[in-house]
DRENMI-776979 format. One record per atom (N, C-alpha, C): residue number from 1; atom name; y, z, x. Coordinates in nm, 3 decimals. Example, Ala and Ser with C-alpha at 12.3 -4.5 7.8 and 13.67 -1.06 7.14 Angstrom:
BEGIN
  pos  site       py       pz       px
    1     N   -0.569    0.780    1.319
    1    CA   -0.450    0.780    1.230
    1     C   -0.330    0.780    1.320
    2     N   -0.225    0.708    1.285
    2    CA   -0.106    0.714    1.367
    2     C    0.003    0.787    1.290
***
This chain:
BEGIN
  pos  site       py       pz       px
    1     N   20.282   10.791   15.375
    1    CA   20.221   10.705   15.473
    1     C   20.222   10.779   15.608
    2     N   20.107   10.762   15.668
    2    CA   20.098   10.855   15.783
    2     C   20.155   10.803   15.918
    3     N   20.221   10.817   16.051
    3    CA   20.246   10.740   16.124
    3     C   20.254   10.837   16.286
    4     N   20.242   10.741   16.346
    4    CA   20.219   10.865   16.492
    4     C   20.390   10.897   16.546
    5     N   20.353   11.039   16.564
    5    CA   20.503   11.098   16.613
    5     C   20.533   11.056   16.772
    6     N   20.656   10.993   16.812
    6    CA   20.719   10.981   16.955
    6     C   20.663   11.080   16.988
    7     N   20.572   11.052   17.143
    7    CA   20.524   11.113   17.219
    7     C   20.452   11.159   17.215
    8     N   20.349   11.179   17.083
    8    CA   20.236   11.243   17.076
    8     C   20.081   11.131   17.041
    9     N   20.031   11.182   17.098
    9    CA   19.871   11.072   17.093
    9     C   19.859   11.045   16.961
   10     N   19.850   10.892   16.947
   10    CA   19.862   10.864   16.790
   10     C   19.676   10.914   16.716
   11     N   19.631   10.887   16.787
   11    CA   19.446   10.936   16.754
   11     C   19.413   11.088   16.718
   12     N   19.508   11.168   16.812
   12    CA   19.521   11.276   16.749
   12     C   19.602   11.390   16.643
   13     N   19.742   11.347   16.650
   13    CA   19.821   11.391   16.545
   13     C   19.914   11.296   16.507
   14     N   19.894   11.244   16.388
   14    CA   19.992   11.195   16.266
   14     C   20.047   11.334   16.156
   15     N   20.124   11.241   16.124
   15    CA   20.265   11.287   16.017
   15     C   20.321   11.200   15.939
   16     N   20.336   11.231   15.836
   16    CA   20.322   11.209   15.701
   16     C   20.502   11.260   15.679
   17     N   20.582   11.161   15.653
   17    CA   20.720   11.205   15.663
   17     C   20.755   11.246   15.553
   18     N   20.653   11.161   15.402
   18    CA   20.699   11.185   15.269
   18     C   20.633   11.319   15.213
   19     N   20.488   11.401   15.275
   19    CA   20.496   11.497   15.228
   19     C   20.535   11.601   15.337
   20     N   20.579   11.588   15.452
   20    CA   20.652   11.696   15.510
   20     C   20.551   11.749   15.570
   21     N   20.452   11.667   15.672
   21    CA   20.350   11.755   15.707
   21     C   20.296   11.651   15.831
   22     N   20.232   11.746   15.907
   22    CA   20.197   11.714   16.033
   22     C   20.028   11.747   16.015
   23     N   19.954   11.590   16.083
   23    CA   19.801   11.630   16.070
   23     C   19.758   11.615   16.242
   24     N   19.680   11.716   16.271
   24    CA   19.633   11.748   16.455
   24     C   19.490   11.755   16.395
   25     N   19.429   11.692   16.465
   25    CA   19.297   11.625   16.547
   25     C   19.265   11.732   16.642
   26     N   19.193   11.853   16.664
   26    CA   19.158   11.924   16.769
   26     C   19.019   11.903   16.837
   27     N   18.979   11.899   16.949
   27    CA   18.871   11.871   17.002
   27     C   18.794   12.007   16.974
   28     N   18.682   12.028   16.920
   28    CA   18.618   12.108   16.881
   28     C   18.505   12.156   17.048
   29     N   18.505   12.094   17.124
   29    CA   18.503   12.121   17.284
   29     C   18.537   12.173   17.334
   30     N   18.651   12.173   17.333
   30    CA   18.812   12.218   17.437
   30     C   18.800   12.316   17.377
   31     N   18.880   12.361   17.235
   31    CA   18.880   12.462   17.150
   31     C   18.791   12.525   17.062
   32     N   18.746   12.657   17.068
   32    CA   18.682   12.694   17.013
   32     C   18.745   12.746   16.842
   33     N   18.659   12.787   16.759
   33    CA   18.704   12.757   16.643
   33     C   18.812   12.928   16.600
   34     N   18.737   13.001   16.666
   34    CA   18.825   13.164   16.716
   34     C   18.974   13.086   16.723
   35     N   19.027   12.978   16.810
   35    CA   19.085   13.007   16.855
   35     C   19.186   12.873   16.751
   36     N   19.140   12.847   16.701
   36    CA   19.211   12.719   16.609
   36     C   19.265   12.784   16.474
   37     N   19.126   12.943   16.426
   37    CA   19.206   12.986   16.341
   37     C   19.330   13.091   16.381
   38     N   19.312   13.119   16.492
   38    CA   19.422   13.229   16.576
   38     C   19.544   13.176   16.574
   39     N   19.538   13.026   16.616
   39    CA   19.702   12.930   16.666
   39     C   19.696   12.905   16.504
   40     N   19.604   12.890   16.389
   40    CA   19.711   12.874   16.273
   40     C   19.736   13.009   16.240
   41     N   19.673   13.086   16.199
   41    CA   19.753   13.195   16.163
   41     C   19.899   13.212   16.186
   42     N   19.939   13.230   16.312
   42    CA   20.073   13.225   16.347
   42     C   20.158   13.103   16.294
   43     N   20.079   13.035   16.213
   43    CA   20.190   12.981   16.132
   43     C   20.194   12.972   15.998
   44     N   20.130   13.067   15.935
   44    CA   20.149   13.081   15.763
   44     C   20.226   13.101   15.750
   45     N   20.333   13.182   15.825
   45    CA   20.461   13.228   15.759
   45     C   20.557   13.113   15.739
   46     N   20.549   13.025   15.826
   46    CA   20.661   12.903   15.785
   46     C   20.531   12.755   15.694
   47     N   20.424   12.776   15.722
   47    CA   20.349   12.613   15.712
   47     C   20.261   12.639   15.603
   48     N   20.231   12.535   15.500
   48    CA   20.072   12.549   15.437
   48     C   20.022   12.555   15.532
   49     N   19.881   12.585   15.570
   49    CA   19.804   12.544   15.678
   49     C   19.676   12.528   15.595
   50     N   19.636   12.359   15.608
   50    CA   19.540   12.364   15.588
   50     C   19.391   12.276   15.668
   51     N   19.309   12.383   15.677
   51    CA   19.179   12.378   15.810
   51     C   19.071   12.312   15.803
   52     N   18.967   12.204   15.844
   52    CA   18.879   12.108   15.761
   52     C   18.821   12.080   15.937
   53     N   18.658   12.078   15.877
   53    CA   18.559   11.994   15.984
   53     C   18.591   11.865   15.974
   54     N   18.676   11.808   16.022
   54    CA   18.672   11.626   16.006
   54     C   18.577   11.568   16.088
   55     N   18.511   11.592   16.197
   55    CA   18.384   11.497   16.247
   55     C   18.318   11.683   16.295
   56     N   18.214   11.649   16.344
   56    CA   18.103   11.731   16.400
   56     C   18.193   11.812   16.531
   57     N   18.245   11.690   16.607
   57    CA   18.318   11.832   16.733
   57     C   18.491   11.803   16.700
   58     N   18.499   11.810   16.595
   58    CA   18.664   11.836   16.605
   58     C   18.698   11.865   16.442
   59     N   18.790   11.955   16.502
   59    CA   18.866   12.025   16.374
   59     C   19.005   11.971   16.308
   60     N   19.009   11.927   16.203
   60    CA   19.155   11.890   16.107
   60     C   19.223   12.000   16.110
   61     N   19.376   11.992   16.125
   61    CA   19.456   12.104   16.114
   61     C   19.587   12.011   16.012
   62     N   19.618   12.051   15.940
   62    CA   19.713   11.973   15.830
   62     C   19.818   12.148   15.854
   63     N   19.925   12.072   15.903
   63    CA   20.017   12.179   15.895
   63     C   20.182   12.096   15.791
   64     N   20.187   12.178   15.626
   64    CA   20.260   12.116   15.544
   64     C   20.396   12.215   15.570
   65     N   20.560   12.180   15.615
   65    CA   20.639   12.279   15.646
   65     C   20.663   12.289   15.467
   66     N   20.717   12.460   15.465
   66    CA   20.774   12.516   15.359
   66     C   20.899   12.455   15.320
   67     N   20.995   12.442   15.450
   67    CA   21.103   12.387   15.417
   67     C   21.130   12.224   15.435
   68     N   21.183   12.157   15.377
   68    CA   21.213   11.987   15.370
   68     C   21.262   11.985   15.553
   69     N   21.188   11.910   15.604
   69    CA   21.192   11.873   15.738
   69     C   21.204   11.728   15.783
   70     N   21.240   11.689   15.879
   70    CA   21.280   11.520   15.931
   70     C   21.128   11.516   16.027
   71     N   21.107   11.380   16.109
   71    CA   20.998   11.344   16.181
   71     C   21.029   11.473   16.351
   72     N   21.152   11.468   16.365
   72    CA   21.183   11.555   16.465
   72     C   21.118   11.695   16.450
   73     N   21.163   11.742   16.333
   73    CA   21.084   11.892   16.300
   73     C   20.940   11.874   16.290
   74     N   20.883   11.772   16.254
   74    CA   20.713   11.762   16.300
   74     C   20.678   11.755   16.390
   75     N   20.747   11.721   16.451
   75    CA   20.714   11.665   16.623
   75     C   20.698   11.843   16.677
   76     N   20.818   11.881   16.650
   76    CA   20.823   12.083   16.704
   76     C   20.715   12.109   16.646
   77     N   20.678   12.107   16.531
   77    CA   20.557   12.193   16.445
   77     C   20.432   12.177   16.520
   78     N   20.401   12.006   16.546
   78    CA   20.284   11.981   16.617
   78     C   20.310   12.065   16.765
   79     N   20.393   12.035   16.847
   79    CA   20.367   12.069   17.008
   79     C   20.374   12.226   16.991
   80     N   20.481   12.297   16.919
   80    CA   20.418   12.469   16.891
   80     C   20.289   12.495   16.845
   81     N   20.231   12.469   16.781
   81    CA   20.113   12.411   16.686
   81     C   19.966   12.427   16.822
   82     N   20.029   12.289   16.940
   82    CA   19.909   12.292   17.013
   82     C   19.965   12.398   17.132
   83     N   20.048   12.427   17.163
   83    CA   20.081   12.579   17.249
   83     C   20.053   12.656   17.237
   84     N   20.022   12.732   17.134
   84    CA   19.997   12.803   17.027
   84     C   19.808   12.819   17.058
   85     N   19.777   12.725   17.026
   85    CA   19.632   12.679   17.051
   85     C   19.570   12.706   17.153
   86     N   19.647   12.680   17.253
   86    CA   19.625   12.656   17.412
   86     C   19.642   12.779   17.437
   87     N   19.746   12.852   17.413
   87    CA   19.753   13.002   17.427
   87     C   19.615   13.105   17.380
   88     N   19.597   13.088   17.214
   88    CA   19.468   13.162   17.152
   88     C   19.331   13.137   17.252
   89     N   19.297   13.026   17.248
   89    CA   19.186   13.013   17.369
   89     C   19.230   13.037   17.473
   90     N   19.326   13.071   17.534
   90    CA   19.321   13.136   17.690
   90     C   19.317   13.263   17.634
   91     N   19.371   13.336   17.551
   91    CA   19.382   13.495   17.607
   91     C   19.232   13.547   17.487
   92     N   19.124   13.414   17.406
   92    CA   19.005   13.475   17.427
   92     C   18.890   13.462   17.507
   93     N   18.975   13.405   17.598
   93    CA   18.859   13.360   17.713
   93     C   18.926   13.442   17.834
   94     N   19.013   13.544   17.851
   94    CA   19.012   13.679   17.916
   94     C   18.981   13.807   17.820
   95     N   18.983   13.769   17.735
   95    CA   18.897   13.860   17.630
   95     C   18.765   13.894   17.689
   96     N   18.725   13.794   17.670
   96    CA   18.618   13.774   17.674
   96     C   18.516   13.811   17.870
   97     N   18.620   13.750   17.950
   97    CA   18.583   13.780   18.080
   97     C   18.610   13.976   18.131
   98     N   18.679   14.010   18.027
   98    CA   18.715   14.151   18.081
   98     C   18.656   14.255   17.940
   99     N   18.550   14.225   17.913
   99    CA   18.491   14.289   17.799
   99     C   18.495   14.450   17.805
  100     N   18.412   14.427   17.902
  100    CA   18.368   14.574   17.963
  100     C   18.472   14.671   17.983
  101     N   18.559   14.594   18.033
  101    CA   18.659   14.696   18.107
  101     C   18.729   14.759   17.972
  102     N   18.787   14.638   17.886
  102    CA   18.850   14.704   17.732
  102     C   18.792   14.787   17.715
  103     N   18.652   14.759   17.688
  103    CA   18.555   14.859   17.578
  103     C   18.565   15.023   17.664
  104     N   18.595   15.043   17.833
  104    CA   18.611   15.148   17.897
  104     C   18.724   15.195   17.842
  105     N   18.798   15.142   17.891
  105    CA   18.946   15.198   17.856
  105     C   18.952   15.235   17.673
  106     N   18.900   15.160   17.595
  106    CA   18.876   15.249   17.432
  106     C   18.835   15.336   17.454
  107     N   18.698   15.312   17.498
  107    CA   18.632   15.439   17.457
  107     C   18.713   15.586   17.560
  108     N   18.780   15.568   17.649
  108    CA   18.847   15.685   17.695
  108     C   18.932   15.731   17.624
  109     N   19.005   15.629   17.578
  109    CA   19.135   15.651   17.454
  109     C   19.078   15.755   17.392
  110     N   18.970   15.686   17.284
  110    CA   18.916   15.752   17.147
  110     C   18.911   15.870   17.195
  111     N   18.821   15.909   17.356
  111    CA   18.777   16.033   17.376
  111     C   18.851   16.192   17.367
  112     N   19.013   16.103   17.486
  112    CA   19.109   16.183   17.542
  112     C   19.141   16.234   17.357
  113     N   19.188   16.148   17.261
  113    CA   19.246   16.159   17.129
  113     C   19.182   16.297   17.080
  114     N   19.081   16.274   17.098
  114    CA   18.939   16.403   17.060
  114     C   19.014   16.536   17.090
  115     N   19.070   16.559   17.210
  115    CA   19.097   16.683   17.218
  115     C   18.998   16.761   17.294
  116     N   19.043   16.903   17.347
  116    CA   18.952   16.967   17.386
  116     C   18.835   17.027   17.305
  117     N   18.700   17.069   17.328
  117    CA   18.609   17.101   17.216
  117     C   18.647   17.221   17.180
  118     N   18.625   17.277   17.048
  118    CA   18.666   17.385   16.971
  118     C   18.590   17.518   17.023
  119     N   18.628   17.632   16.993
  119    CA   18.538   17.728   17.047
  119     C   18.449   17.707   16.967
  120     N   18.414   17.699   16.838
  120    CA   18.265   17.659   16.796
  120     C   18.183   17.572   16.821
  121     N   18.263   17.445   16.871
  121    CA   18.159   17.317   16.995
  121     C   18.088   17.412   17.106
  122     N   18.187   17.489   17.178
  122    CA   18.144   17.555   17.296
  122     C   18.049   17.682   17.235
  123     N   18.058   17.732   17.120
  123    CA   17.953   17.818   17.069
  123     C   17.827   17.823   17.039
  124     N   17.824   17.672   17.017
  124    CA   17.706   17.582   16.972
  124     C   17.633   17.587   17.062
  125     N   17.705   17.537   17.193
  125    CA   17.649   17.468   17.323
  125     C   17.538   17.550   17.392
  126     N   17.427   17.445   17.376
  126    CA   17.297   17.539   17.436
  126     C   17.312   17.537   17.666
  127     N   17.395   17.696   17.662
  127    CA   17.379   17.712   17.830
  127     C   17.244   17.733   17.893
  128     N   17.192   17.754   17.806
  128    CA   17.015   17.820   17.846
  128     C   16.928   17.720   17.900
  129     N   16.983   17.637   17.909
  129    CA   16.852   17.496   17.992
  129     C   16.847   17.569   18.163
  130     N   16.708   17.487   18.193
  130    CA   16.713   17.542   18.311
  130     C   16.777   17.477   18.425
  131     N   16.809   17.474   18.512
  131    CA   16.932   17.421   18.617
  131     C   16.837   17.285   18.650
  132     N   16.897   17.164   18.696
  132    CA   16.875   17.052   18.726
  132     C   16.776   17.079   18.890
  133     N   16.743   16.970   18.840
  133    CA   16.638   16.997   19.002
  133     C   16.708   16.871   19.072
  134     N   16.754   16.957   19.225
  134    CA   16.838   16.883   19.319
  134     C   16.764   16.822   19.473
  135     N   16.634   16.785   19.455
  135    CA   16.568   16.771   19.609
  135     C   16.634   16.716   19.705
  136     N   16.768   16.634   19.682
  136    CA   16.856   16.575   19.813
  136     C   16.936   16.654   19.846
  137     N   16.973   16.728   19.762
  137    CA   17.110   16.779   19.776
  137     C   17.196   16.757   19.724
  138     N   17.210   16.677   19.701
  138    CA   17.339   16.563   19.641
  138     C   17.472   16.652   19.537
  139     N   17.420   16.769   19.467
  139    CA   17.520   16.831   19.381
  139     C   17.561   16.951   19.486
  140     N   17.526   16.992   19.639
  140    CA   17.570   17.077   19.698
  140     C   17.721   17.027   19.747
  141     N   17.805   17.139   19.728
  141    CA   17.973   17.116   19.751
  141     C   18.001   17.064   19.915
  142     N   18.077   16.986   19.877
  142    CA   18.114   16.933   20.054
  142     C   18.139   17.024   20.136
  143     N   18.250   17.114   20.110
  143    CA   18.259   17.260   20.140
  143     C   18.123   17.332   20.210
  144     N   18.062   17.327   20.124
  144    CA   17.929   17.415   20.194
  144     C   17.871   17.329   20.273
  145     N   17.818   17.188   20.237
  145    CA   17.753   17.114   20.331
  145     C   17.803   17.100   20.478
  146     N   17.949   17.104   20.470
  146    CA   18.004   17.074   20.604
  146     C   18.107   17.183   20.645
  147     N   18.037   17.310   20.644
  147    CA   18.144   17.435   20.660
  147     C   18.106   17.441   20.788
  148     N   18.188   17.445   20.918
  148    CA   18.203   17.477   21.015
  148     C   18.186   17.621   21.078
  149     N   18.112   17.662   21.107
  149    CA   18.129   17.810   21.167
  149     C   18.278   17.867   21.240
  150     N   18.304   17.999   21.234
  150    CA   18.414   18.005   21.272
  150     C   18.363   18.077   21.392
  151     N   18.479   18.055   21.501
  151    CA   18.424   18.071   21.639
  151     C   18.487   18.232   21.688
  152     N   18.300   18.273   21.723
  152    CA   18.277   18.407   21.734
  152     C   18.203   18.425   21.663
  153     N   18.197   18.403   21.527
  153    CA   18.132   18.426   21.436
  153     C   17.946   18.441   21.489
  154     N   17.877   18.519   21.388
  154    CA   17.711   18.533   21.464
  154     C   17.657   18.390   21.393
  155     N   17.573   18.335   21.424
  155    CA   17.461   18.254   21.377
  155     C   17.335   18.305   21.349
  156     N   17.264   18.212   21.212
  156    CA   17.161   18.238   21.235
  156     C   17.072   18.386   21.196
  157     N   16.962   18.441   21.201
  157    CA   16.921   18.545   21.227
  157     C   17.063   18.633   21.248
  158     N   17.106   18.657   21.316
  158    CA   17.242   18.759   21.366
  158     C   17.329   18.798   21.175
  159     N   17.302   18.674   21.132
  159    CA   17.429   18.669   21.034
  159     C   17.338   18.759   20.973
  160     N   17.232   18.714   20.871
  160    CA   17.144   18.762   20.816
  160     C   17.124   18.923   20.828
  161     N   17.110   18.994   20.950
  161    CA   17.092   19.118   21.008
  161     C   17.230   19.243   20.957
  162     N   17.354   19.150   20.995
  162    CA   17.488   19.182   20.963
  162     C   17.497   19.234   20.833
  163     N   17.461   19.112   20.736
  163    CA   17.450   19.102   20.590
  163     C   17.374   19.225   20.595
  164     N   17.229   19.219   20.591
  164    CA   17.144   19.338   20.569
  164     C   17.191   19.512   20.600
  165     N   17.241   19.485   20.711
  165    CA   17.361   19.656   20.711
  165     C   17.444   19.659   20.663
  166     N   17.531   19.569   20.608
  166    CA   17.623   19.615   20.553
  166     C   17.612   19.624   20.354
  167     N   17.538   19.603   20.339
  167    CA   17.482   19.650   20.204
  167     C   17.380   19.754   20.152
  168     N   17.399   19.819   20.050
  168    CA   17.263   19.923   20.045
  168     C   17.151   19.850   19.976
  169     N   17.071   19.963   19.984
  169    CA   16.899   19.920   19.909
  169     C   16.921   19.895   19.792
  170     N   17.033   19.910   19.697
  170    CA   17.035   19.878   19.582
  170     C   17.107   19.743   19.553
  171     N   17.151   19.640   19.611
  171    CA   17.148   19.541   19.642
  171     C   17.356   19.502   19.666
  172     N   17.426   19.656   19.640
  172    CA   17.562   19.665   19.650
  172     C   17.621   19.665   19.773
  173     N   17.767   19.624   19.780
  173    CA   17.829   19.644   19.904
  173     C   17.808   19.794   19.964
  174     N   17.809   19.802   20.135
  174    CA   17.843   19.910   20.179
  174     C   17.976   19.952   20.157
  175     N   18.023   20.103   20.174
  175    CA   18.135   20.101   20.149
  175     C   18.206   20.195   20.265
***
C-alpha cells in the first residue's frame, strides 16, 4: 500500500513500505530527461531503478532498495534521489553554457598529446608556397615597425650610401 513519506509532497513521491520502495513524480519541465537518467544512474548500485513516462511532462522514478529498509530509509532514498537530480541538471546546464570553451581546451589536450611532428611530417611539408601577401603590414615584427634610430646614427638616403660602400659589386661584405 502506497502512502506519502513525512515531509515530502504526497502528489509527488509515495512509498510503498511492503515492497521497500520509494515512487518520485518528476516534473518533466524542471528536469530534463539527460538529467533524470544521470541522478538514477548513481543509484544502481544500491536501488532497482525503475524509469516510466507516467503523464506527457513528467517522469516515474520507482526507486526499489536492495537491502530491507524502514519508511525512514525511503524518506533518505527519495531526498538523495531528488539532490542528486537537482545536481545532474545543474552541472548539464553549465555543460551546456560553456560548450565551446570544453571543446577548446580538448581539442588542445588531444593536440599537445600528439607530440611534436616527426621528421617525416616535416619532410612531407610543402615549404615551396609562395609567401602570403601582407598589404597592411600586419605580420611585420614590432621590433622593426617601431625600431627607434640610434642617436647619431645617418638617416635615410645617408644610410643607404653607407650600406652601398661598404659592400662590393658582388653583393658581399667589405672587408
Amino acid at each position: 500500500m502506497s502512502e506519502s513519506l513525512l515531509g515530502m509532497p504526497p502528489a509527488r513521491v509515495l512509498a510503498d513500505l511492503g515492497e521497500g520502495c520509494v515512487i518520485l513524480t518528476v516534473d518533466a519541465s524542471m528536469y530534463p530527461q539527460h538529467a533524470v537518467y544521470a541522478a538514477a544512474y548513481c543509484f544502481i548500485a544500491r536501488c532497482y531503478v525503475w524509469l516510466d513516462r507516467a503523464e506527457p511532462e513528467a517522469f516515474r522514478v520507482v526507486l526499489t532498495a536492495k537491502q530491507p529498509t524502514d519508511a525512514e530509509g525511503l524518506r533518505a532514498l527519495a531526498g538523495e534521489f531528488s539532490n542528486e537530480l537537482l545536481a545532474s541538471a545543474w552541472r548539464r546546464e553549465i555543460t551546456r553554457l560553456n560548450r565551446g570553451l570544453i571543446e577548446s581546451v580538448t581539442m588542445q589536450a588531444f593536440g599537445g598529446a600528439m607530440g611534436p611532428p616527426s621528421l617525416d611530417d616535416l619532410e612531407a611539408f610543402d615549404f615551396s608556397d609562395e609567401p602570403f601577401d601582407d598589404p597592411l603590414g600586419i605580420a611585420q615584427s614590432w621590433e622593426d615597425k617601431y625600431r627607434k634610430p640610434k642617436p647619431g646614427a645617418e638617416t635615410g638616403a645617408e644610410t643607404g650610401a653607407a650600406v652601398a660602400a661598404e659592400t662590393d659589386p658582388q653583393g658581399g661584405a667589405a672587408t
